[in-house]
C-alpha positions as CSV (number, residue, x, y, z in Angstrom):
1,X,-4.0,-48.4,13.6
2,X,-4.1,-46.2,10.5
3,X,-8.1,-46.4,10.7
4,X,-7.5,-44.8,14.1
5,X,-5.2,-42.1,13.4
6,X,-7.3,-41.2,10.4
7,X,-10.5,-40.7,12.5
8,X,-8.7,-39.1,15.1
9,X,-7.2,-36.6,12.7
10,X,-10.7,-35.8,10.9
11,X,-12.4,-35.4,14.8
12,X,-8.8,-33.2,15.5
13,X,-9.0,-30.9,12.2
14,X,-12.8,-30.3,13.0
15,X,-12.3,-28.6,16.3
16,X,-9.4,-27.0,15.4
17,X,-11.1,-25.5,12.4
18,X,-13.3,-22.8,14.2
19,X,-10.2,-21.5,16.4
20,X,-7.8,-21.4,12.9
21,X,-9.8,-20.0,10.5
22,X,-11.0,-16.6,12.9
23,X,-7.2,-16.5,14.1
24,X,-5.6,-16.6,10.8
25,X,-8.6,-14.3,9.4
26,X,-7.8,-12.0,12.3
27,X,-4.1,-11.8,11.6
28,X,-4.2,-11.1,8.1
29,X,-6.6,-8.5,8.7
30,X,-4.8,-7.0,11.7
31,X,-2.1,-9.0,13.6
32,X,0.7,-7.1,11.1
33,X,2.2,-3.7,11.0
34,X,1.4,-2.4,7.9
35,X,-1.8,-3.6,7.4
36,X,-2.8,-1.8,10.4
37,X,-1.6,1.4,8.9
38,X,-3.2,1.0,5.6
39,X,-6.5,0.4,7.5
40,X,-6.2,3.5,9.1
41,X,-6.4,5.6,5.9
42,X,-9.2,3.3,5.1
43,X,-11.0,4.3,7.7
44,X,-9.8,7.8,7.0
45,X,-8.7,7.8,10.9
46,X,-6.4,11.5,10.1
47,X,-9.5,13.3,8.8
48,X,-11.8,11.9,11.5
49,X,-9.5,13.1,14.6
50,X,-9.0,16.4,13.1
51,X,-12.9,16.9,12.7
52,X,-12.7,15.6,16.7
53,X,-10.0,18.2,18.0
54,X,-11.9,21.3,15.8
55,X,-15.2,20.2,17.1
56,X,-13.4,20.1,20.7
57,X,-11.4,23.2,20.6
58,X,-13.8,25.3,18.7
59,X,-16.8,24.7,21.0
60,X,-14.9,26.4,24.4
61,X,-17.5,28.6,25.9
62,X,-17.6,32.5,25.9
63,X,-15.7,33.1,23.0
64,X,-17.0,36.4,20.7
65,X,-16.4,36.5,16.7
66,X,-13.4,37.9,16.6
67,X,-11.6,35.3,19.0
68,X,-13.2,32.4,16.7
69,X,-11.8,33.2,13.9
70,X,-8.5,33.9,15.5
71,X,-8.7,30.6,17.0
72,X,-9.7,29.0,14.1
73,X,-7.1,30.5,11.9
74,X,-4.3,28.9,14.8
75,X,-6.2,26.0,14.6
76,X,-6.0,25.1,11.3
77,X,-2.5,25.7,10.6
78,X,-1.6,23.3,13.7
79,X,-3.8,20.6,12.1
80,X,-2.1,21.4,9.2
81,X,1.6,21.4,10.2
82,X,0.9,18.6,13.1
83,X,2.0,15.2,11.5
84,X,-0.7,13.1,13.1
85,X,0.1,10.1,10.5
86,X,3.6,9.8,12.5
87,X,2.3,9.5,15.8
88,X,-0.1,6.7,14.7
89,X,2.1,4.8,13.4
90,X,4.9,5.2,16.3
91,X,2.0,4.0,18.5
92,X,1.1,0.8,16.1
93,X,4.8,0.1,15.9
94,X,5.0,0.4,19.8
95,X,2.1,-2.1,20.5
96,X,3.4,-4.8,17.6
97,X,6.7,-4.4,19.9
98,X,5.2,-5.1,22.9
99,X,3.3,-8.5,20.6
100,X,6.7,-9.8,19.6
101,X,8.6,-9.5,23.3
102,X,5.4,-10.8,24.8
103,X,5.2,-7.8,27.0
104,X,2.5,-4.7,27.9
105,X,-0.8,-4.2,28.0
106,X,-3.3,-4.0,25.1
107,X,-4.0,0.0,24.9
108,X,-4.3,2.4,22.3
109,X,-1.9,5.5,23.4
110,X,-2.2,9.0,21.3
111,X,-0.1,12.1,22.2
112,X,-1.2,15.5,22.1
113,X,1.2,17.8,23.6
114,X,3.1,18.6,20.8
115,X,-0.2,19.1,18.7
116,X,-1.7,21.6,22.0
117,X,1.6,23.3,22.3
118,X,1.8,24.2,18.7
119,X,-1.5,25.7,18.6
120,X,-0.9,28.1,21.5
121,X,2.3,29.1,19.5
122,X,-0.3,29.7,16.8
123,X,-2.6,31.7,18.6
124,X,-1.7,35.8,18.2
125,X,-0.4,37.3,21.3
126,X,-2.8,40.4,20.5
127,X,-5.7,38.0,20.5
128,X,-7.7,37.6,23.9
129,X,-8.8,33.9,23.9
130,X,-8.9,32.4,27.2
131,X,-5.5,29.8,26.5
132,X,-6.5,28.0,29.8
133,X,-9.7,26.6,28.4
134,X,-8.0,26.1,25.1
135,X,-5.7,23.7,26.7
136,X,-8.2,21.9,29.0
137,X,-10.5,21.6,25.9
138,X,-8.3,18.9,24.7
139,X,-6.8,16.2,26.7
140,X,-2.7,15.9,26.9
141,X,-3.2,12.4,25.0
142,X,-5.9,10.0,24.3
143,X,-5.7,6.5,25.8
144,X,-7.6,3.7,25.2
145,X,-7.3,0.6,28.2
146,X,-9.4,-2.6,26.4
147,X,-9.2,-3.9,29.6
148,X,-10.9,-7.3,29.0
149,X,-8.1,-8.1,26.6
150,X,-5.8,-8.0,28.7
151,X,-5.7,-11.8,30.0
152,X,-5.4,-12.5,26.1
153,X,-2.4,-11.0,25.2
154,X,-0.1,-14.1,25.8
155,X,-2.7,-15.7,23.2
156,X,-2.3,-12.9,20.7
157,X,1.7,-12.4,20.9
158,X,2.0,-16.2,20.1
159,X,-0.2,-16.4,17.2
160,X,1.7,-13.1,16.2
161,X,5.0,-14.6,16.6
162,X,4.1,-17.9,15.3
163,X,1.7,-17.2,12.6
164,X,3.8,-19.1,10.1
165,X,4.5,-22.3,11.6
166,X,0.7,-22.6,12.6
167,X,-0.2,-22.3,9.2
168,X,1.9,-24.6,7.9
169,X,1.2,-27.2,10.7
170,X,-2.7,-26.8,10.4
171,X,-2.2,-27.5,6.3
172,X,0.1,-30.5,7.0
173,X,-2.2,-32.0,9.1
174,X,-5.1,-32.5,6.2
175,X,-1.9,-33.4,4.1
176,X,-1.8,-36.4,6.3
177,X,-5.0,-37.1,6.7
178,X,-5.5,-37.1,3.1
179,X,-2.6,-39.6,2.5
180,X,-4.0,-41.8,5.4
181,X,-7.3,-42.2,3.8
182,X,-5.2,-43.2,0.2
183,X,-3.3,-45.7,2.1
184,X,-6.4,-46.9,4.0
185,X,-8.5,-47.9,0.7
186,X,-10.1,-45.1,-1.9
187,X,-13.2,-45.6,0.3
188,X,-12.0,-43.7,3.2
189,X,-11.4,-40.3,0.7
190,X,-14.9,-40.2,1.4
191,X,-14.1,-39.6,5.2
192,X,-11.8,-36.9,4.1
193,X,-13.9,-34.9,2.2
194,X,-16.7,-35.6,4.5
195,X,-14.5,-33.9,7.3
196,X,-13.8,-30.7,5.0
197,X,-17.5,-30.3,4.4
198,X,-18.0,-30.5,8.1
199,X,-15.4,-28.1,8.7
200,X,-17.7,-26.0,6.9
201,X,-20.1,-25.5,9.6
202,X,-18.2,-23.8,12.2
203,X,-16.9,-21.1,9.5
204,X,-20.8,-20.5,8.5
205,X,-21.2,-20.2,12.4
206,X,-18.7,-17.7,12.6
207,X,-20.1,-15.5,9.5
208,X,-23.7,-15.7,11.0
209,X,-21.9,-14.2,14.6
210,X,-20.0,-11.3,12.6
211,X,-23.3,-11.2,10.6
212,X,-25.0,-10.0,14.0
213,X,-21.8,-8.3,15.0
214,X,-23.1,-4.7,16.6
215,X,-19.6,-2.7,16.4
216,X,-20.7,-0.5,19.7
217,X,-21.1,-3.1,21.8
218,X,-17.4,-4.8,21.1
219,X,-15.9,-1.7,22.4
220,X,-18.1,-1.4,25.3
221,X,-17.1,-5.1,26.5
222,X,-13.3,-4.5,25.4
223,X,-13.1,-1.6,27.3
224,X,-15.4,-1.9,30.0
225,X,-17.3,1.0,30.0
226,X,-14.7,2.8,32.5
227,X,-13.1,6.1,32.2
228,X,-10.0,6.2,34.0
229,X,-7.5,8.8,35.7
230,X,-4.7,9.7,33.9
231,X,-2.7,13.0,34.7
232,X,-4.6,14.7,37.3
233,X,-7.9,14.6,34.4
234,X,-11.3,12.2,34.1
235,X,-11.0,11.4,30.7
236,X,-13.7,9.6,29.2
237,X,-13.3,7.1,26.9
238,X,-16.5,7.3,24.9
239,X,-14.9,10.6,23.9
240,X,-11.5,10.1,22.9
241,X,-10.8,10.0,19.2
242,X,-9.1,6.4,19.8
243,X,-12.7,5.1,20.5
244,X,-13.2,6.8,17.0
245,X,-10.6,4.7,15.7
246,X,-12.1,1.4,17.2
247,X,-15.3,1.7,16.0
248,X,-14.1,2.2,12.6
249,X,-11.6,-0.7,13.0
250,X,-14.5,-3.1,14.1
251,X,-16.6,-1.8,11.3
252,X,-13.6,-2.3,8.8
253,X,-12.4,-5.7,10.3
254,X,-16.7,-7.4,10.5
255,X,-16.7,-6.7,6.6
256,X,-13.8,-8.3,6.1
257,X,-14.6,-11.1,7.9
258,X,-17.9,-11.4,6.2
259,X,-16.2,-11.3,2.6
260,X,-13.6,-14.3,4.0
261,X,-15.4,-16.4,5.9
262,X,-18.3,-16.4,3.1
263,X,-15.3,-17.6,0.3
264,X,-13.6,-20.1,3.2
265,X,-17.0,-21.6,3.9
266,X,-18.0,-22.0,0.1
267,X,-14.7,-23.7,-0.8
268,X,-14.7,-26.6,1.2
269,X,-17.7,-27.4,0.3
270,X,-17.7,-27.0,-3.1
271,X,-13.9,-29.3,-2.6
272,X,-16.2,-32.1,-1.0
273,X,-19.0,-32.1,-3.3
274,X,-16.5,-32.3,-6.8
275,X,-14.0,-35.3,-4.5
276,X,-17.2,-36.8,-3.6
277,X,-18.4,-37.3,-7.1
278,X,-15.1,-38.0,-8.3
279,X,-14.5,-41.1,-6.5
280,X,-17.8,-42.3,-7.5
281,X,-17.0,-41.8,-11.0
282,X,-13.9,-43.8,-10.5
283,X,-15.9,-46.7,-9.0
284,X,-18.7,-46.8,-12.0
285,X,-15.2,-46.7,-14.4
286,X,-13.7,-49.1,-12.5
287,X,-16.3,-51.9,-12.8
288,X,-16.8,-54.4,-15.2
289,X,-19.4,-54.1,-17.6
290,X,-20.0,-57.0,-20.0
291,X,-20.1,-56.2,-23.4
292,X,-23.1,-57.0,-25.7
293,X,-21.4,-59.0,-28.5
């Protein structure tokens, strides 16, 4: 019986392997609040949509000198007094909301209203810029649907709500294992450490996949390649500064994948090889050997 359960568990903690180790990689990397926050000023994701909404608002048509510089004087202290940092963050605290009451949709929702409405208080009444085109040259918020997520956000709400337990019961069950294959005979340690080395192999197959990993073509299957209507306006999503944000974020996330799942494949191997050779050191100590008088 205990021969059985042991196998069982070594066949078990294989498959399971894969699944666990790009879950709990995924989670530590994004499935929490603040490390979502702190990866966007490591993407520098402030700077970037700033560059996005002056490339936007500064490229309305039929504008002479004089109105440029106006404009770009309004512009600049809007940007400046606008606290984009605070709106991000309400927005990753919204979603992480929706995660733990297993509710919503997976999308990315930024508001510009109050940024558009500044800027027109910014703009000099004497000034003749064209406010119309100002405000249709920036869209009343940016909204990201990754559509094809959808169907996996039970998924990702439990392994946000549960992270902890997972963990624990994954590690328990090569605790188990392990003291199986002791109570079994030292011989079966081999079975245990053969089983870690396997689980190797799924983890290499998972850095060769984010090796490949083209950061474009994510977002296109996440989001579908649709635009979609949202307050009377098309607004395309290969334009909106949350795209921005998700490229950089799967940029960000595949290099961190690579530098963990090239130390979690290297481990278990290099725990295999050292019990391995351990327990046949133990058998050559463990054997007689006469003694030349």
């Amino acid at each position: 019986m205990l021969k059985f359960t042991a196998w069982f568990l070594a066949i078990c903690l294989f498959l399971l392997s894969f699944g666990f180790i790009f879950a709990e990689n995924l989670g530590s990397i994004f499935l929490n609040p603040k490390a979502v926050k702190d990866l966007l000023n490591q993407v520098n994701f402030y700077d970037q949509n700033k560059s996005i909404i002056k490339n936007d608002v500064l490229s309305t048509e039929d504008l002479d000198s004089q109105e440029v510089i106006d404009l770009s004087n309004a512009l600049n202290l809007a940007i400046e007094n606008y606290d984009f940092q605070s709106q991000a963050e309400t927005t990753i605290d919204n979603f992480f909301a929706d995660l733990k009451n297993k509710s919503g949709s997976v999308y990315l929702f930024y508001d510009l209203r109050t940024f558009k409405s500044e800027l027109m208080n910014n703009i000099p009444k004497s000034a003749d810029i064209p406010k119309d085109d100002i405000m249709r040259s920036l869209p009343d918020e940016w909204r990201l649907d990754l559509k094809n997520l959808n169907p996996l956000f039970p998924t990702i709400s439990f392994f946000y709500r549960n992270n902890l337990y997972i963990l624990i019961s994954y590690f328990s069950l090569w605790l188990v294992l392990f003291l199986i294959c002791i109570a079994i005979s030292k011989k079966y340690l081999n079975l245990f450490f053969f089983t870690l080395l396997l689980t190797a192999l799924p983890i290499l197959g998972q850095y060769v996949l984010f090796l490949l990993l083209k950061p474009n073509e994510v977002i296109n299957f996440l989001t579908a390649g649709l635009s979609q209507e949202f307050l009377g306006e098309t607004l395309s999503q290969g334009g909106s500064g949350l795209e921005l944000l998700v490229g950089s974020i799967m940029s960000y996330i595949r290099i961190e994948f690579l530098s963990l799942l090239l130390w979690e494949s290297i481990i278990p191997i290099i725990i295999a090889i050292f019990g391995v050779i351990a327990i046949k050191i133990t058998k050559i100590d463990n054997k007689k050997i006469p003694l030349n008088d």
